[in-house]
NUKOL-773387 format. One record per residue (C-alpha): residue number from 1; residue in one letter; x, y, z. Coordinates in pm, whole numbers, plus 50000, padded with zeros to 5 digits. Layout:
BEGIN
[NUM, a, [X, Y, Z]];
...
//
This chain:
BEGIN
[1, x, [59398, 77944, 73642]];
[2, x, [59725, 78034, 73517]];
[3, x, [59689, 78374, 73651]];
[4, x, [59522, 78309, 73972]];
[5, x, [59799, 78121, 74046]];
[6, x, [60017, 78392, 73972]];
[7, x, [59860, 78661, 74143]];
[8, x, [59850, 78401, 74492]];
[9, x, [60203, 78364, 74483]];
[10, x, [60227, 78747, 74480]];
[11, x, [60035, 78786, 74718]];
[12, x, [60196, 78537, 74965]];
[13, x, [60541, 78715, 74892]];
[14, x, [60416, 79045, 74986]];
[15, x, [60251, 78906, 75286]];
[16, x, [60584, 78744, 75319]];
[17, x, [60804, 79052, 75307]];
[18, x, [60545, 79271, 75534]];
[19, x, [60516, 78992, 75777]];
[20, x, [60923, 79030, 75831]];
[21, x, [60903, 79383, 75830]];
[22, x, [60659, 79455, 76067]];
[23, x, [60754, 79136, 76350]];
[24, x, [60769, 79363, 76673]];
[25, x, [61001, 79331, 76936]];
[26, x, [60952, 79190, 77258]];
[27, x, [60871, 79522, 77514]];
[28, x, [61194, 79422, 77727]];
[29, x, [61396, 79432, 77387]];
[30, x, [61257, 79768, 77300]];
[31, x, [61322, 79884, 77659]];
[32, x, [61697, 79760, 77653]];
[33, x, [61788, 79862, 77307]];
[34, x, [61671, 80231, 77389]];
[35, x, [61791, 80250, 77700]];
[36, x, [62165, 80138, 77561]];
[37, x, [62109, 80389, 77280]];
[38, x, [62053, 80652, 77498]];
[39, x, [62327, 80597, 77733]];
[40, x, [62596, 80637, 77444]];
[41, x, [62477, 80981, 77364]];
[42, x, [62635, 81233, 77566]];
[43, x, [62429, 81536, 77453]];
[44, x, [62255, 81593, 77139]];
[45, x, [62092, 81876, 76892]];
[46, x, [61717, 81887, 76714]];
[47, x, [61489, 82044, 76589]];
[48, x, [61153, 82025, 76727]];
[49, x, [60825, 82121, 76651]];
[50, x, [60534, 82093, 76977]];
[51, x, [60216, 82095, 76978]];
[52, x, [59964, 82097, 77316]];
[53, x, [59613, 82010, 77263]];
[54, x, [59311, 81920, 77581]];
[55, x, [59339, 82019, 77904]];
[56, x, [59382, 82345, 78007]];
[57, x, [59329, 82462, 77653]];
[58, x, [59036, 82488, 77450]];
[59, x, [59264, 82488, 77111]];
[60, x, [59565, 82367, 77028]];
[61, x, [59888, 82575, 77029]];
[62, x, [60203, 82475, 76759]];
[63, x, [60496, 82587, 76832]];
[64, x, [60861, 82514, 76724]];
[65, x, [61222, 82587, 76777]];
[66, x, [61531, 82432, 76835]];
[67, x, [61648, 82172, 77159]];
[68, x, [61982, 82093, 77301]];
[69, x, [62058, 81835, 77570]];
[70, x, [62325, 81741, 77751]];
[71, x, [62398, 81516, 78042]];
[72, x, [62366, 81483, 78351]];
[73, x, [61997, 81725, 78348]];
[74, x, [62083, 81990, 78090]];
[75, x, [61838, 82117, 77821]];
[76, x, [61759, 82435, 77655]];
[77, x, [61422, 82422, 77479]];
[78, x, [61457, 82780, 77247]];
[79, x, [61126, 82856, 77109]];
[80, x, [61081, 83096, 76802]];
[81, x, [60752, 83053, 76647]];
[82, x, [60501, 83134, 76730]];
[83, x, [60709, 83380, 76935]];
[84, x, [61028, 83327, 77120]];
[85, x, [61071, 83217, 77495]];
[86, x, [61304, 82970, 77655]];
[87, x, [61353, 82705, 77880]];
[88, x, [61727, 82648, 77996]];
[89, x, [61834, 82404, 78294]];
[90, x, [62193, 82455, 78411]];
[91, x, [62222, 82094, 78589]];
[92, x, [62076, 82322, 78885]];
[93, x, [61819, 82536, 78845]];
[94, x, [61555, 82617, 78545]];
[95, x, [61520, 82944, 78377]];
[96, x, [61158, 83013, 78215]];
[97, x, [61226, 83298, 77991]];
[98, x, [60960, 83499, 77825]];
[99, x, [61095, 83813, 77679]];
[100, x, [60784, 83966, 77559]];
[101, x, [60660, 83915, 77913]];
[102, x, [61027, 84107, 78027]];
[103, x, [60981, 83782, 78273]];
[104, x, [61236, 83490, 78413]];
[105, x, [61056, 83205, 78633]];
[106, x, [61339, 83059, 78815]];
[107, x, [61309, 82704, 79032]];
[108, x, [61475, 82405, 79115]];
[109, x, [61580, 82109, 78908]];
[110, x, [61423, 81836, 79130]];
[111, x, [61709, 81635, 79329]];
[112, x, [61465, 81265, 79319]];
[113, x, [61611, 81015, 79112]];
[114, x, [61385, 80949, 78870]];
[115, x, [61288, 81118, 78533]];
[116, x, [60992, 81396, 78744]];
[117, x, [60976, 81555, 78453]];
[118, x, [60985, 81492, 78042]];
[119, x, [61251, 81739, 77997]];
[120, x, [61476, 81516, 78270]];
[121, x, [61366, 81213, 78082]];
[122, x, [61528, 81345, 77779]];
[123, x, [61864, 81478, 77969]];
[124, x, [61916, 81104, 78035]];
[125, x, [61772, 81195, 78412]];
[126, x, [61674, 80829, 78541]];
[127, x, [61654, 80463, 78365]];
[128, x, [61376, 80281, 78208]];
[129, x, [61418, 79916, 78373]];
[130, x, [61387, 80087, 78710]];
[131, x, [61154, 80419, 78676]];
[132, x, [60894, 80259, 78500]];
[133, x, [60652, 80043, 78368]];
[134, x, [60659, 79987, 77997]];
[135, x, [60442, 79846, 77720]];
[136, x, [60481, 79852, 77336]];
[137, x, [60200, 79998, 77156]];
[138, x, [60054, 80004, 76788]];
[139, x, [60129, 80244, 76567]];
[140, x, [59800, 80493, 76454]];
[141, x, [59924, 80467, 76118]];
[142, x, [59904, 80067, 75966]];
[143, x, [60110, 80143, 75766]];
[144, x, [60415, 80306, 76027]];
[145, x, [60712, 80054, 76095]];
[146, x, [60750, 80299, 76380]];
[147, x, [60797, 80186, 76713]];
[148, x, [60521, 80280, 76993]];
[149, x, [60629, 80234, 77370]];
[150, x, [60400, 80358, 77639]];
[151, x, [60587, 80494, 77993]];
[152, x, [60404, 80509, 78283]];
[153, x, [60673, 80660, 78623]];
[154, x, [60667, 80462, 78890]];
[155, x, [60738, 80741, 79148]];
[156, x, [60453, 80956, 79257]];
[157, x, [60609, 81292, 79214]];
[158, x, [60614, 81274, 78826]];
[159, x, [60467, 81583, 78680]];
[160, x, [60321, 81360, 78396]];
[161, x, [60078, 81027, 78380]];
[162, x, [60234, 80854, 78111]];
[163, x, [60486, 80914, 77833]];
[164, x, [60456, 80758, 77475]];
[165, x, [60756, 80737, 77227]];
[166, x, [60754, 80688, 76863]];
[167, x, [61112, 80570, 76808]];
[168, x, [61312, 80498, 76512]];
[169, x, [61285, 80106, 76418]];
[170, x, [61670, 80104, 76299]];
[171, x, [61843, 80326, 76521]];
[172, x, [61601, 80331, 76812]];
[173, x, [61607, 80760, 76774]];
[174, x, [61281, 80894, 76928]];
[175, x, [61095, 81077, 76679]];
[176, x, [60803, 81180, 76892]];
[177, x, [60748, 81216, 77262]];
[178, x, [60417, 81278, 77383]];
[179, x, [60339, 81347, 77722]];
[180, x, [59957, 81322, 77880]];
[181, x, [59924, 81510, 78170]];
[182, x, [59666, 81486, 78491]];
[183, x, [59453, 81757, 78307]];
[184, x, [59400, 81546, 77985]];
[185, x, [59609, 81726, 77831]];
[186, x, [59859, 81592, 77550]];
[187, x, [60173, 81786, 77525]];
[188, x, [60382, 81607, 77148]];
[189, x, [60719, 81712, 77064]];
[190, x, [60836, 81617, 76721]];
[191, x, [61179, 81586, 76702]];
[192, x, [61404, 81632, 76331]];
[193, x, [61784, 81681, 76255]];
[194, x, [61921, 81484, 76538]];
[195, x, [62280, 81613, 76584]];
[196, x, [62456, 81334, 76799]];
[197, x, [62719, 81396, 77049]];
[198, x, [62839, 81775, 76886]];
[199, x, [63029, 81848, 77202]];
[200, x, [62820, 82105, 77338]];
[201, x, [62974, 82362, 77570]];
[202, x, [62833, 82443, 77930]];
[203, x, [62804, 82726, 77838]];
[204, x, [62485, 82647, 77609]];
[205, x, [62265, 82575, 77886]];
[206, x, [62407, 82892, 78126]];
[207, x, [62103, 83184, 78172]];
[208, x, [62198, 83541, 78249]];
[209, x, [61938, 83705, 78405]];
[210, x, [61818, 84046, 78093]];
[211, x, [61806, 84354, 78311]];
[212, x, [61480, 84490, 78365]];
[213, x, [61267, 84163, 78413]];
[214, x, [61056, 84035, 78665]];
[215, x, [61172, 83768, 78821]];
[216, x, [61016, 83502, 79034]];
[217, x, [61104, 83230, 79204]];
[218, x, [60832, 82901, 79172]];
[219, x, [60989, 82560, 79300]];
[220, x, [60664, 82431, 79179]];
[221, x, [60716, 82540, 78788]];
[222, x, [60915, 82274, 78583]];
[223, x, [60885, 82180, 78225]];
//
């Protein structure tokens, strides 16, 4: 009995300590807390590793490389495995780089408030209270004290149906971002070595055009 007794008070601590652990937010504290973290960074540096998988593709493709961002609407995504390609917005236009291609896609950043695409989301491009509806989710993994929130953009232009975020529970850093598109399919960034507020240069996200590409314009190509 002695025992029994022993072993039920154990287990009402653990239950005890999880329980405290694992109490989730309210969605609008989630929401707020993110959006205040993200308006104190003024650019940032990862690593990231992606993944695509449905959709347009019968397999999945893993890629990785290295992401900088830096307000207002400036990213360069530079891939280098499998093989190396870029993705660079100046604040104006976006450069789609694929030098084993000897080919530049060049269109527009889209002018709409709102975060069109995932890569604007990230540039700090829009605001969560306003450009979207929002719901916390569980994570796959019982035992993950990760936070899960689910995006859906209000506007109709979005190049994406939904986004979710797997976010940090202390610091409210976003870990993963995966994006579903209207194909089914699941584009996942994974994001590691978060380099806050380095003091990146303009001159990171600047694109000068390699001699002896093709290059084409496509208003319609964003990333």
């Amino acid at each position: 009995m002695r025992k029994q007794c022993i072993s039920f008070i154990a287990v009402l601590c653990v239950s005890a300590t999880i329980n405290s652990q694992t109490t989730s937010p309210s969605v609008e504290t989630v929401i707020s807390r993110l959006q205040s973290r993200y308006d104190r960074l003024n650019d940032f540096s990862a690593d990231f590793h992606h993944t695509y998988a449905g959709g347009l593709l019968s397999t999945t493709d893993t890629e990785r490389g290295i992401v900088h961002v830096k307000k207002p609407g400036r990213w360069r995504f530079n891939y280098s495995i499998p093989e190396e390609k870029s993705f660079i917005s100046n604040g104006r236009s976006i450069f789609s780089y694929f030098p084993q291609d000897q080919q530049v896609i060049i269109s527009q950043l889209p002018t709409s408030p709102g975060a069109s695409t995932p890569a604007l989301f990230l540039s700090g491009v829009g605001n969560l209270h306003r450009d979207f509806t929002t719901e916390t989710l569980k994570p796959v993994d019982s035992d993950s004290t990760s936070l899960m929130l689910r995006l859906t953009p209000i506007a109709d232009n979005a190049n994406y149906e939904f986004l979710i975020l797997t976010l940090d529970p202390e610091t409210f850093d976003i870990k993963v971002m995966a994006t579903t598109d209207f194909q089914g399919g699941v584009s996942t960034y994974r994001f590691s070595n978060l380099k806050e507020n380095p003091g990146l240069s303009d001159t990171v996200f600047e694109f000068d055009i390699p001699q002896d590409v093709e290059v084409i314009t496509d208003d319609s190509f964003t990333r």
